[in-house]
C-alpha positions as CSV (number, residue, x, y, z in Angstrom):
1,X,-11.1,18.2,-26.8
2,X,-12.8,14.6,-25.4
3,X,-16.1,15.9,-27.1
4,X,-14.0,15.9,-30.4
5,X,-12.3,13.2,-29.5
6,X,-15.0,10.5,-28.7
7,X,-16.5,11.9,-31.9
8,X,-13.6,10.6,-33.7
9,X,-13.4,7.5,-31.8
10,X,-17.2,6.9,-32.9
11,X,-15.9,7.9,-36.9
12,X,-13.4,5.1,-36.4
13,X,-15.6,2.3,-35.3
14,X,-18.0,2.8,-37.6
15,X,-15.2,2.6,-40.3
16,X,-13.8,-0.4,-38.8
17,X,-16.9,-2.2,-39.2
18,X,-17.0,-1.3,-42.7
19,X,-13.8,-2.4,-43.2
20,X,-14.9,-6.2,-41.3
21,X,-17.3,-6.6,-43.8
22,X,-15.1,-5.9,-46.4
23,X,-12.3,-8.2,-45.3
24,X,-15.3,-10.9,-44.6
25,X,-16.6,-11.2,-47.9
26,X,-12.8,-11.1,-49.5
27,X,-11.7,-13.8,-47.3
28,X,-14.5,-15.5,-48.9
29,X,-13.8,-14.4,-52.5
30,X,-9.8,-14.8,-52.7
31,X,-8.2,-17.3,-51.4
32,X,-5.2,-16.3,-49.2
33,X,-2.8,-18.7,-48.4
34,X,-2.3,-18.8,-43.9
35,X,1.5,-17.6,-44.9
36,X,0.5,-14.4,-46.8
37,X,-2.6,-13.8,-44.0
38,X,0.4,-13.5,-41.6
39,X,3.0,-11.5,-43.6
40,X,0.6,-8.9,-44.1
41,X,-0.6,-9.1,-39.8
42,X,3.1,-8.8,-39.2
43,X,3.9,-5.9,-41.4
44,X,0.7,-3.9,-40.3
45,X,2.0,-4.8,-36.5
46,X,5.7,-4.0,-36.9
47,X,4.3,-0.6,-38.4
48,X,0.7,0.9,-37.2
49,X,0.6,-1.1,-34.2
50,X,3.9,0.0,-33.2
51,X,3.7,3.4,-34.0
52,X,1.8,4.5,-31.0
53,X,4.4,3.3,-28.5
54,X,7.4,4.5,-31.3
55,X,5.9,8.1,-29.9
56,X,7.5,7.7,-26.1
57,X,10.6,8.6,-26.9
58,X,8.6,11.9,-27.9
59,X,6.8,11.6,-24.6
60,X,9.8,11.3,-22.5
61,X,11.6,14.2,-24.8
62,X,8.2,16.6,-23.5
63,X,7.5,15.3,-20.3
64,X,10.6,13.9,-18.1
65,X,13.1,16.5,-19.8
66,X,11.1,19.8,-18.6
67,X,10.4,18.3,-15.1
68,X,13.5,16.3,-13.7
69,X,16.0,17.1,-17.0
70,X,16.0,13.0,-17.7
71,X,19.0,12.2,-20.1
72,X,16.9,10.7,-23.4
73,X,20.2,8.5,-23.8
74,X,19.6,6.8,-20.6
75,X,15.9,6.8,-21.3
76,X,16.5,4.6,-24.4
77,X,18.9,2.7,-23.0
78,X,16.7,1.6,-20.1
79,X,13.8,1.4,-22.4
80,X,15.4,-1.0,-24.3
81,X,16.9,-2.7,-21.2
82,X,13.4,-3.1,-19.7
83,X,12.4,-4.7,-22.9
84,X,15.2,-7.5,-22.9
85,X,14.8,-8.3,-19.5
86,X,11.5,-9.5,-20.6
87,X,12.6,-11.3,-23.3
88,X,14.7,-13.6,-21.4
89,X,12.3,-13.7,-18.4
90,X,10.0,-15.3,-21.2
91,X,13.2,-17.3,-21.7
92,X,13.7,-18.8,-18.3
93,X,9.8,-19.3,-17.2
94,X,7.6,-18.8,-20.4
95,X,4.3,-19.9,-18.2
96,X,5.0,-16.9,-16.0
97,X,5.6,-15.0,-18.3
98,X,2.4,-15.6,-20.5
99,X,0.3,-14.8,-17.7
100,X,1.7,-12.2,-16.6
101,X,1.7,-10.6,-20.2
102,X,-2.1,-11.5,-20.7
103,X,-2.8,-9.8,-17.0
104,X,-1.3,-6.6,-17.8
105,X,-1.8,-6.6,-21.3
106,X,-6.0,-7.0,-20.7
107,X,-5.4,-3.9,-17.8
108,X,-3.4,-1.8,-20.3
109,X,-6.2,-2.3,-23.6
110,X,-8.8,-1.5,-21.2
111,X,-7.3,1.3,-19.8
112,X,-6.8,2.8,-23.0
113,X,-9.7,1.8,-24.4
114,X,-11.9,3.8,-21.6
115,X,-10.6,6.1,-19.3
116,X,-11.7,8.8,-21.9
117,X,-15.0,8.0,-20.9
118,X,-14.6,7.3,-16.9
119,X,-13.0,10.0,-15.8
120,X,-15.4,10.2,-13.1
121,X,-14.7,6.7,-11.9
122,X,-12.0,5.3,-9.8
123,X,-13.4,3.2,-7.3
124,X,-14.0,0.1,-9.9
125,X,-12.2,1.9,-12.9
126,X,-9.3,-0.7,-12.6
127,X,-11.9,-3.6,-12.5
128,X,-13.6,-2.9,-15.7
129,X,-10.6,-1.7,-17.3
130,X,-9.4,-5.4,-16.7
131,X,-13.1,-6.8,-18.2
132,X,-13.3,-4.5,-20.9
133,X,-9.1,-5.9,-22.2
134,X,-9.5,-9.3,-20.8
135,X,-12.6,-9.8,-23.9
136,X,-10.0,-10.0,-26.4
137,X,-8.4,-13.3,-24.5
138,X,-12.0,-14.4,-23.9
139,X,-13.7,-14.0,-27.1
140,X,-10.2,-15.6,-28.7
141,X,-10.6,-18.7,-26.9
142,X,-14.4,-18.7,-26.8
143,X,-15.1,-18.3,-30.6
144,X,-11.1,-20.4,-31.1
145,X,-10.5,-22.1,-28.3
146,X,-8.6,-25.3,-30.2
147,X,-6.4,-22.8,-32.3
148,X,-5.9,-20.3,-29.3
149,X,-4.5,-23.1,-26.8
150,X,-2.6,-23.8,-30.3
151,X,-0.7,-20.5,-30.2
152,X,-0.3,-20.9,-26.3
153,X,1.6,-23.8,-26.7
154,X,3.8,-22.6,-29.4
155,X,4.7,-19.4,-27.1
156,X,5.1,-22.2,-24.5
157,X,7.2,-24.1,-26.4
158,X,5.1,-27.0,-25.3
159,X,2.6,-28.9,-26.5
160,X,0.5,-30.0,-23.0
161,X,-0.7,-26.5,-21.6
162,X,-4.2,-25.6,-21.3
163,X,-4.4,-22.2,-19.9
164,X,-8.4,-22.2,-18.9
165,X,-10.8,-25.6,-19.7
166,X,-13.3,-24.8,-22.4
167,X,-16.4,-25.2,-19.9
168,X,-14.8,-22.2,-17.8
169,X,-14.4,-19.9,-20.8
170,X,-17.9,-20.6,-21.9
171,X,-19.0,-19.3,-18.1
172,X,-16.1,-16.6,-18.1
173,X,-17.3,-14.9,-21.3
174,X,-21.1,-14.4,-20.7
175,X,-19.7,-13.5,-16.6
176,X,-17.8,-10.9,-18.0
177,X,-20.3,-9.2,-20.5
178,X,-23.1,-9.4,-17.8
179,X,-20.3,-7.5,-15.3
180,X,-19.5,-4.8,-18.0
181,X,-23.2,-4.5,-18.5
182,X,-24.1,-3.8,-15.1
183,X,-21.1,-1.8,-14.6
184,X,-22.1,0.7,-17.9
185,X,-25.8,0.7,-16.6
186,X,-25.0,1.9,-13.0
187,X,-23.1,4.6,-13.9
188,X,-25.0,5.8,-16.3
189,X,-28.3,5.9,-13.9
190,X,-25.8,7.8,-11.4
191,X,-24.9,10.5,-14.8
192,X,-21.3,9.8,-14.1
193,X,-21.5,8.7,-18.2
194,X,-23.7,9.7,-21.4
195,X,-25.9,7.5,-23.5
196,X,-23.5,8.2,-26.0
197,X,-20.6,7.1,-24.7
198,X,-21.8,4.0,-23.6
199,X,-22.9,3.2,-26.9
200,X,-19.7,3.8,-28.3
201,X,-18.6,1.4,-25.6
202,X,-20.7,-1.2,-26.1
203,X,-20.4,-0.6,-29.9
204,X,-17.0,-1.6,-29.4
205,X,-17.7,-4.7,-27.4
206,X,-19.7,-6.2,-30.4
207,X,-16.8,-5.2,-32.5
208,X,-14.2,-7.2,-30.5
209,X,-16.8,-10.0,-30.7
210,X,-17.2,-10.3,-34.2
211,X,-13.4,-10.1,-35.4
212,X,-12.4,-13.0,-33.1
213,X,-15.6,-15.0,-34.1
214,X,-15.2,-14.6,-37.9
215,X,-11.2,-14.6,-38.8
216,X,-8.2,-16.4,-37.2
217,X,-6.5,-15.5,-34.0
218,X,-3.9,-13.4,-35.9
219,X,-5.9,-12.0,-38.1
220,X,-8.4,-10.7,-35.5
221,X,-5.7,-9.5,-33.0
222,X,-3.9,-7.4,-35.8
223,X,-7.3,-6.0,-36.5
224,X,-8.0,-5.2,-33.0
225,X,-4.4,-4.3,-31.9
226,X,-3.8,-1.7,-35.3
227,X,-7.6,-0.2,-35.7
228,X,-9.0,-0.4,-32.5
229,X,-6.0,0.1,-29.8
230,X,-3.5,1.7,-31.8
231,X,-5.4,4.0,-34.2
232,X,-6.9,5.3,-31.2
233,X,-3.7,6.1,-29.2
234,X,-2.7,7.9,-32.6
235,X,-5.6,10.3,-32.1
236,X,-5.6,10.5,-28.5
237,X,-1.8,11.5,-29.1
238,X,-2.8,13.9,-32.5
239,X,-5.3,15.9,-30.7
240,X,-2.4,16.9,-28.0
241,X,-0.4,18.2,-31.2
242,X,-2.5,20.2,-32.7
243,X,-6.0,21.4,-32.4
244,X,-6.7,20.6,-36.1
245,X,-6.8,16.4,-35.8
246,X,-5.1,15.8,-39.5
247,X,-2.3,18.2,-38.9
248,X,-1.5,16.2,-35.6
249,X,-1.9,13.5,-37.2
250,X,1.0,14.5,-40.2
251,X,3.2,15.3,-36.8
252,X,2.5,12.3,-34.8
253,X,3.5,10.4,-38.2
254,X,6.9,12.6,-38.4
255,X,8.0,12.1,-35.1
256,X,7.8,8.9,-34.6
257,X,8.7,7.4,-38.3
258,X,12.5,7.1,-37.1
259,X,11.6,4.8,-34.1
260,X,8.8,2.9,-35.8
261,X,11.1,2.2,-38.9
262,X,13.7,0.9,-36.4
263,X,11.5,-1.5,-34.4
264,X,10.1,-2.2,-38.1
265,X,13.4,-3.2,-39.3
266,X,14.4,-5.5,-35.9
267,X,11.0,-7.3,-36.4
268,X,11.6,-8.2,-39.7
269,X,15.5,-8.9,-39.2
270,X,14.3,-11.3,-36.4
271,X,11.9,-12.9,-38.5
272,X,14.3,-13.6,-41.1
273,X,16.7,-14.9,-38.5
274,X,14.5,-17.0,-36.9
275,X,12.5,-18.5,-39.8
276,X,16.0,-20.2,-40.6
277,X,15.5,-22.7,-37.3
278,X,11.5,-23.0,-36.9
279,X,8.0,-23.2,-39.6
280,X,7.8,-19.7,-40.4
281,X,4.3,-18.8,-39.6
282,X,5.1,-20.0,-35.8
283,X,8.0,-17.4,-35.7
284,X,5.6,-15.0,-36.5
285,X,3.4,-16.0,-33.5
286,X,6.2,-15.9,-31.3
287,X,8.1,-12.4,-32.2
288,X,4.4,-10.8,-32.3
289,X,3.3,-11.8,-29.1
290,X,6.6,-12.5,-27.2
291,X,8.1,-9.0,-28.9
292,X,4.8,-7.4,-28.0
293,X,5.1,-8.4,-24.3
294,X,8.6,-7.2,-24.4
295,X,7.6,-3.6,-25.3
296,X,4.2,-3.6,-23.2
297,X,6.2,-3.9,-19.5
298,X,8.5,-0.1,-20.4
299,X,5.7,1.0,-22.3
300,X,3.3,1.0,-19.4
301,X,5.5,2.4,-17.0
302,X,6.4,5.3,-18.9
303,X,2.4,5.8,-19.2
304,X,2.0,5.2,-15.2
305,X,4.7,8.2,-15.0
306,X,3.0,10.6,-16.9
307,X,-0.1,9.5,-15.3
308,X,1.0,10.3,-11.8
């Protein structure tokens, strides 16, 4: 099943790419106002890129139910609770909050993004899971730094903070390749990993480079977070369904379209709501990343669960 699996991985970065250079060169041709740019990162957010974790009431429903008999009413319940006690936490101390969100949000999308292919490691798998996430906060203010720090502030509420000096990100992001680099090319001389996985790998590295160096911060995180993170949950998730990848695929979409239609709907009520008291492409910064950081904290949990 990984066999098939990284094969489809491979499929989708390659198609990714394809669709980079499409979005490039239209960028280029038509003219979108920053407004629209966002509208259409929000609604591909509030629907693919929520989609994935829309499936753990599914998860909960297959897993928890058969081992310990969990109520899915109280599952929900503290789901949801888990997810408001972040929002105010981001509330009360915002600065905390932000790191802590891009610490365990960098461990979580590199987790995801490669323990298909390190299996075999554990004694520095949490390390590099941290490099390999931590690239899209690195190549965001590296490539962006001005209009990253920008986006900081406005989740701050502020307009003084400077999370890391320019001169450290341009030492952080080479330090952090170079790590990753050593890290792929030690484990593949002990054949704990394949040439072609760490192709894929570093095939995916370039990728998350060139989004964030060619299109905004929003535009290059919607990219990453819904055709790189997400879309690859979806198949990871598929491919436990059913054998055949498309018909997992048509039940993955089915079972979570109730749950992803009502986060879909909050988002958007929210946005509505709160465009009335701030410029409306900032509320869309804030509910994307300060919603997202709301669903990450249960949404990792559940997956350290199942993982144990």
């Amino acid at each position: 099943m990984k066999k098939n699996l990284k094969k489809n991985f491979f499929k989708v970065n390659f198609l990714f790419l394809m669709l980079v250079v499409f979005l490039y060169f239209i960028q280029n041709l038509i003219s979108l106002s920053l407004t629209s740019k966002y509208l259409i990162c929000f609604f591909l957010i509030a629907t693919i890129g929520m989609s994935h974790g829309a499936y753990d009431g599914q998860k909960v429903r297959i897993f928890f139910y058969k081992k310990i008999r969990f109520s899915e009413l109280l599952f929900y319940l503290t789901y949801v609770g888990l997810v408001l006690i972040v929002f105010f936490a981001w509330y009360l101390n915002p600065k905390i909050s932000l790191i802590t969100f891009l610490i365990i949000s960098s461990f979580h999308f590199g987790k995801e993004d490669l323990e298909i292919y390190t299996t075999k490691i554990s004694k520095f798998s949490s390390f590099i899971f941290f490099l390999k996430g931590s690239l899209t906060i690195l190549s965001s203010l590296y490539f962006k730094f001005n209009e990253t720090n920008e986006i900081f502030n406005k989740l701050l509420f502020t307009q003084e903070f400077t999370l890391i000096s320019n001169n450290l990100v341009n030492i952080l992001l080479p330090t952090n390749l170079l790590l990753q680099f050593i890290f792929y090319l030690s484990v593949l001389f002990k054949k704990k990993i394949s040439y072609t996985d760490i192709s894929i790998i570093i095939f995916e590295i370039f990728l998350t480079l060139i989004i964030f160096n060619l299109f905004n911060i929003i535009v290059a995180f919607t990219l990453y977070f819904c055709f790189m993170h997400s879309l690859k949950n979806i198949l990871v998730i598929a491919s436990e369904l059913n054998s055949n990848i498309f018909t997992g695929i048509k039940t993955f979409i089915l079972r979570s379209l109730p749950i992803t239609i009502i986060v879909s709907l909050a988002l958007f009520i929210s946005l509505y709501v709160f465009s009335n008291f701030d410029i409306f492409e900032d509320v869309i910064q804030k509910i994307i990343f300060i919603g997202l950081a709301s669903v990450t904290l249960p949404h990792i949990l559940l997956h350290y669960f199942l993982d144990t």
